[in-house]
Backbone as CSV, one residue per row, in Angstrom:
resi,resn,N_x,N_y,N_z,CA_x,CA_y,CA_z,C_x,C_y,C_z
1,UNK,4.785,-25.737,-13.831,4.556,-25.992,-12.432,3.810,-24.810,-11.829
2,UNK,2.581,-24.872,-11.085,1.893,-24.176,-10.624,2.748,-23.826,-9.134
3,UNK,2.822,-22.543,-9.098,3.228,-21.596,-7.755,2.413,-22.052,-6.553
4,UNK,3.181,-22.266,-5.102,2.432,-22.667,-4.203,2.885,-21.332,-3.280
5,UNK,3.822,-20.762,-3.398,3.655,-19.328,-2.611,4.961,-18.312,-3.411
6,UNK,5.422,-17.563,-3.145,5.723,-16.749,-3.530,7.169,-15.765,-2.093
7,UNK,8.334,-15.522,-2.622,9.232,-15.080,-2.080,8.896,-12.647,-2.153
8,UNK,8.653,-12.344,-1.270,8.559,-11.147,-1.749,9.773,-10.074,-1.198
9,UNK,10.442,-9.652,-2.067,10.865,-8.663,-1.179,11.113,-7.042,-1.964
10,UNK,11.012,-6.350,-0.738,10.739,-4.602,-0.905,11.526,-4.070,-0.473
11,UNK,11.845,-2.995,-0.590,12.978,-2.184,-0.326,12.983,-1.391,1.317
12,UNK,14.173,-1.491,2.051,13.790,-1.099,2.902,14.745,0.017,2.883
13,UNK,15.476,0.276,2.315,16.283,1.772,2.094,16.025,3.227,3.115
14,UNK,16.073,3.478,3.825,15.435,4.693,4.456,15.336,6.253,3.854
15,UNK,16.632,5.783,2.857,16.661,6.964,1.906,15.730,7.009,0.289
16,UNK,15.342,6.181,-0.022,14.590,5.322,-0.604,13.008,5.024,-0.518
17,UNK,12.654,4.218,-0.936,11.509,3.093,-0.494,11.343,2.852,0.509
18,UNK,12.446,2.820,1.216,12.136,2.118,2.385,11.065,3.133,3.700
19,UNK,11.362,4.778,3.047,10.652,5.861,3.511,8.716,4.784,3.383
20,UNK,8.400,4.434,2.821,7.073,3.837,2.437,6.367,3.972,3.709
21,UNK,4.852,4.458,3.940,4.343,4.026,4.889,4.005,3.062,5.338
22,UNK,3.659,3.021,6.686,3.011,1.262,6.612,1.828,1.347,6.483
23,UNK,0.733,2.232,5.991,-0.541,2.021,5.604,-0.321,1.173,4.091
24,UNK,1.093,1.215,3.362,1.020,0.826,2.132,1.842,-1.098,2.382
25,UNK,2.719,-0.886,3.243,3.114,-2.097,3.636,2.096,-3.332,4.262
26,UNK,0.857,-2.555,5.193,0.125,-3.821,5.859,-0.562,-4.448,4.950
27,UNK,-1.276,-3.855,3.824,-1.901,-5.004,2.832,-0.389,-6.136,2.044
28,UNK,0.056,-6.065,2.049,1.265,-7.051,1.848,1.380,-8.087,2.925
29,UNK,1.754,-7.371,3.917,2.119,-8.259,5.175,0.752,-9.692,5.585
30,UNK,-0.326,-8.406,4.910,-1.365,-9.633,5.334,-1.562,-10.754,4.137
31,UNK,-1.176,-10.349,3.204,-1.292,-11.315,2.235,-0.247,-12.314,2.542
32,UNK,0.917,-12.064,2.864,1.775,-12.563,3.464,1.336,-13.563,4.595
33,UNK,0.570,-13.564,5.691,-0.071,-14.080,6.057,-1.034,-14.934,5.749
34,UNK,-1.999,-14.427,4.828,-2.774,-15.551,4.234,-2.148,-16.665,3.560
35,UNK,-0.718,-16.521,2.880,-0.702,-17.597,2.120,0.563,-18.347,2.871
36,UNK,0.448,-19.759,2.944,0.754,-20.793,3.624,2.710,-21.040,3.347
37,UNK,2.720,-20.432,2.234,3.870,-20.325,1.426,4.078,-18.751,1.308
38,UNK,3.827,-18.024,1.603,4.469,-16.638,1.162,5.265,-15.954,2.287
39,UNK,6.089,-15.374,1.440,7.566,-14.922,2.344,7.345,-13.379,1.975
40,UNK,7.679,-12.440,3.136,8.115,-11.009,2.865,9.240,-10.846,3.189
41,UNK,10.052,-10.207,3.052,11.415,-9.697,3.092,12.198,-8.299,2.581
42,UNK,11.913,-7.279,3.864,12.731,-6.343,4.099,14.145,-6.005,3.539
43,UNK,14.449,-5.584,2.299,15.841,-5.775,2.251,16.394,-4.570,1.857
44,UNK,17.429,-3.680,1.974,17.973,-2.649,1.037,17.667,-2.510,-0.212
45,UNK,18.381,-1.622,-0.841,18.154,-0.749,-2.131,18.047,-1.898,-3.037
46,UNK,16.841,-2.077,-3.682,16.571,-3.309,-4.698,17.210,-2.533,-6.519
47,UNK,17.934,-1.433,-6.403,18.571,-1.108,-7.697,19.132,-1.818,-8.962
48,UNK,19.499,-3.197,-8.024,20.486,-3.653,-8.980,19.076,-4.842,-9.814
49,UNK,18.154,-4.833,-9.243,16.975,-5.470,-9.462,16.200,-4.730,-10.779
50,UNK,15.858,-3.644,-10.112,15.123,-2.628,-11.351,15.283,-1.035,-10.851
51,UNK,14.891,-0.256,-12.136,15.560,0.561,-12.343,14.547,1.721,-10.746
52,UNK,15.481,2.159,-9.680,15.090,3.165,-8.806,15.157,4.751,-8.531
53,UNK,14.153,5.746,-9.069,14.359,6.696,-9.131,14.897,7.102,-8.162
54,UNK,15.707,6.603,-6.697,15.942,6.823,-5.471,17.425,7.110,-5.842
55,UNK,17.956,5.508,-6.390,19.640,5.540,-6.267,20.037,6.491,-7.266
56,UNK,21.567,6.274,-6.542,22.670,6.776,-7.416,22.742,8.660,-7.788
57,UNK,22.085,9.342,-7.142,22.131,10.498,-7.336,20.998,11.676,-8.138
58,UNK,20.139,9.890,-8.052,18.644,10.410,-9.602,18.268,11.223,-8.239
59,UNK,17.666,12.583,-9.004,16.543,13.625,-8.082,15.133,13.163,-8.332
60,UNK,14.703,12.334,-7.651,13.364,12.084,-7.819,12.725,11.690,-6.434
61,UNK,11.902,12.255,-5.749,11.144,12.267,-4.729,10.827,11.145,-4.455
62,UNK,10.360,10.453,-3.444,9.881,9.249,-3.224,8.732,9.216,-3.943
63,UNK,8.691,8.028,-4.903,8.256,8.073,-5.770,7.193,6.890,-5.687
64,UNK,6.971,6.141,-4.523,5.915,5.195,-3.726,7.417,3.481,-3.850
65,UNK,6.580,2.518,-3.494,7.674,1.143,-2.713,7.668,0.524,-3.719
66,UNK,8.722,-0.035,-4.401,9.141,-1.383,-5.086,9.088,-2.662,-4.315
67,UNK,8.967,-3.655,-5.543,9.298,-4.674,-4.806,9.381,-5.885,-6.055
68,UNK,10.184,-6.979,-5.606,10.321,-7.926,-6.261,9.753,-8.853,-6.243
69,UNK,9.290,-9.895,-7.023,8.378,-10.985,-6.301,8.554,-12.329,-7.168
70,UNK,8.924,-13.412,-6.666,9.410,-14.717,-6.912,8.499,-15.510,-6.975
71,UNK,7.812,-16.050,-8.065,6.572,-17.333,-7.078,7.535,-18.689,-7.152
72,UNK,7.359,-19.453,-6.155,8.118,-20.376,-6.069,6.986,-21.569,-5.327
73,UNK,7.659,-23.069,-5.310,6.858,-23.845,-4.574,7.209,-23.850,-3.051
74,UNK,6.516,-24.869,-2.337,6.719,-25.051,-0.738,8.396,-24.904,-0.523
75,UNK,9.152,-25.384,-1.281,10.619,-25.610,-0.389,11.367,-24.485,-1.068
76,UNK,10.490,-23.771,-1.516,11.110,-22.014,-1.998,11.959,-22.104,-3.471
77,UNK,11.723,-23.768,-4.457,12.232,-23.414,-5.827,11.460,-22.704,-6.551
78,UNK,12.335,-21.483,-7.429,11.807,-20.970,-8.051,10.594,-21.579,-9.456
79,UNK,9.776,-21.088,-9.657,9.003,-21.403,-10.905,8.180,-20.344,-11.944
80,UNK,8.977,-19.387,-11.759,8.893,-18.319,-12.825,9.926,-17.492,-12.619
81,UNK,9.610,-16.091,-13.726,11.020,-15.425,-13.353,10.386,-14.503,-12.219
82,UNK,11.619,-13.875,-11.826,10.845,-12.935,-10.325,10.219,-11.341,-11.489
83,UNK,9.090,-10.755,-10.752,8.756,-9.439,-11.276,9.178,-8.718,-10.500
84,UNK,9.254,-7.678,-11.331,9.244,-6.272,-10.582,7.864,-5.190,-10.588
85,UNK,7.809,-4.615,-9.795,6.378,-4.410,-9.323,6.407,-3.206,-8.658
86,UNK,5.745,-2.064,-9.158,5.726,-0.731,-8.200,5.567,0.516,-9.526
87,UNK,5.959,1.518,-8.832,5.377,1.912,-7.734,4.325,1.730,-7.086
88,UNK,3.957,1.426,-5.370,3.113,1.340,-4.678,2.878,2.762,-4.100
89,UNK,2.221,3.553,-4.527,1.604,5.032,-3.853,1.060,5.008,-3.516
90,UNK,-0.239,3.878,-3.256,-1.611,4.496,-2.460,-1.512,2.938,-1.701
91,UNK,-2.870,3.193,-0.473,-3.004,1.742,-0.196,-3.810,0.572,-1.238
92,UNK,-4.492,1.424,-2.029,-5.041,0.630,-3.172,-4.289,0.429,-3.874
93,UNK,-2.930,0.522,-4.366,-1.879,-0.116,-5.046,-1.161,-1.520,-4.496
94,UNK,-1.098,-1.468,-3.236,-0.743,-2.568,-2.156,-1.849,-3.511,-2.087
95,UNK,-3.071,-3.156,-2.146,-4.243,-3.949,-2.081,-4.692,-4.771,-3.529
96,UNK,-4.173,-4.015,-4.078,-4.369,-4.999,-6.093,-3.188,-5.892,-5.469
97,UNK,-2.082,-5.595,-5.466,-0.940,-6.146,-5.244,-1.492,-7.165,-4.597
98,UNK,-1.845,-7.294,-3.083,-1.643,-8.686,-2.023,-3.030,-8.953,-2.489
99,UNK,-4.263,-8.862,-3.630,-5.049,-9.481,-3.785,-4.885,-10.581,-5.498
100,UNK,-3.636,-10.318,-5.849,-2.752,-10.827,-6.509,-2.387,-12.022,-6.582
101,UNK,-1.346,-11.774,-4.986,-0.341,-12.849,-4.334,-1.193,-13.325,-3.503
102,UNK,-2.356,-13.302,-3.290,-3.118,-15.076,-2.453,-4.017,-15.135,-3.330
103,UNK,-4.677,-14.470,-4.637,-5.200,-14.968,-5.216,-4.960,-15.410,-7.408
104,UNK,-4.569,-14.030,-7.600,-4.064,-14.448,-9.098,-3.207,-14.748,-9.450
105,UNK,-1.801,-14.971,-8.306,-0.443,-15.277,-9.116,-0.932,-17.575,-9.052
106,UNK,-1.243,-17.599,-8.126,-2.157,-19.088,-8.045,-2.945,-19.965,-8.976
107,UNK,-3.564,-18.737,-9.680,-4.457,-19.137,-10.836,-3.931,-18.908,-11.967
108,UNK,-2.469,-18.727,-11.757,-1.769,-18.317,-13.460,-1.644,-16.703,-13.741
109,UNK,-2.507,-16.203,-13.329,-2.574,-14.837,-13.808,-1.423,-13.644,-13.885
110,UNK,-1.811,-12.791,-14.826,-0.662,-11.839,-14.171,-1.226,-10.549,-13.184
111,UNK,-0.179,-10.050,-13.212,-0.156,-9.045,-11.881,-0.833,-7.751,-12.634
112,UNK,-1.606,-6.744,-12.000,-2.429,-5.774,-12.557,-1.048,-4.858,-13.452
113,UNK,-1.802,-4.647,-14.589,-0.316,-4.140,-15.455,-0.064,-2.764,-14.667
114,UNK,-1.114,-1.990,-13.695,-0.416,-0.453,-13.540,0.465,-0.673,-12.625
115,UNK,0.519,-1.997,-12.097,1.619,-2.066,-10.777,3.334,-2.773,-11.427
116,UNK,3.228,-3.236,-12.742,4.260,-3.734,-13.383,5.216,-2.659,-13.430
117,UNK,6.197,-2.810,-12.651,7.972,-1.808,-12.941,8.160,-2.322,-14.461
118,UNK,8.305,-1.294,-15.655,9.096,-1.105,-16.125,10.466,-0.254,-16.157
119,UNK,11.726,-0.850,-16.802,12.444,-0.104,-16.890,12.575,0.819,-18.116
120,UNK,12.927,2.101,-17.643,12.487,2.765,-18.769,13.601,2.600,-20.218
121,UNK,13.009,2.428,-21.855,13.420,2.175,-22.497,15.019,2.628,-22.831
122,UNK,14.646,3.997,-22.590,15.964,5.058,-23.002,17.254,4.833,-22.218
123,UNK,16.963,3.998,-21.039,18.070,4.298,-20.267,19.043,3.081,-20.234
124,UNK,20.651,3.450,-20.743,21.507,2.233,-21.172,21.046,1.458,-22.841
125,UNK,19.831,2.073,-23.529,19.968,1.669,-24.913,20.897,2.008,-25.865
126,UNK,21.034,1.208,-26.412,21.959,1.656,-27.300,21.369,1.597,-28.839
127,UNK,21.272,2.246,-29.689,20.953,2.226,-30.954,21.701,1.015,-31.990
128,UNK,20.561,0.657,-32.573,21.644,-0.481,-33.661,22.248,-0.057,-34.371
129,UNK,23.130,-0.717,-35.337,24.298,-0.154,-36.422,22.850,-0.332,-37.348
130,UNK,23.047,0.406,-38.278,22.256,0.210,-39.604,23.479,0.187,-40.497
């Protein structure tokens, strides 16, 4: 099933992400706008989502905005899994991003890989038995 808009949401943490400027937030918001179906959504610490150098006591500087992103159809069912997506540091990170979500998540595509959150391998692995 082809995506007709997309659920987004970013961290609004103040201790966090949520610090983000809005020079990095308005290319979102407007993509948000362009598409007929797309949702933004402000929400707290997205941690339990993917991994945040913010929570839990990690020392790591604001490190630019996360965010999650759902494509779903008109009545908001999901039709993929949601990504995770960030760091956003510059406004040209936000701008690949919302030129993305009204135009390549539509056409199938994926999302520019430097904006893909991974979580990092080491953390919670556990080694196999040999």
């Amino acid at each position: 099933m082809t995506p007709e808009g997309f659920t987004m949401a970013v961290c609004g943490a103040p201790e966090g992400c949520g610090g983000a400027s809005e020079e990095i937030l308005e290319p979102l918001r407007t993509a948000v706008r362009a598409s007929a179906f797309g949702m933004l959504v402000r929400t707290g610490c997205l941690a339990r989502h993917l991994h945040c150098p913010h929570h839990a006591g990690n020392r790591v500087r604001r490190a630019g905005l996360r965010a999650v992103v759902q494509p779903c159809t008109r009545d908001r069912t999901p039709v993929g899994p949601a990504l995770t997506l960030g760091p956003l540091t510059e406004v040209r990170d936000a701008e690949a991003l919302a030129a993305w979500l009204t135009e390549g998540l539509r056409l199938g595509r994926r999302p520019p890989a430097r904006l893909t959150a991974v979580r990092p391998s080491g953390r919670g692995a556990q080694p196999k038995p040999s």
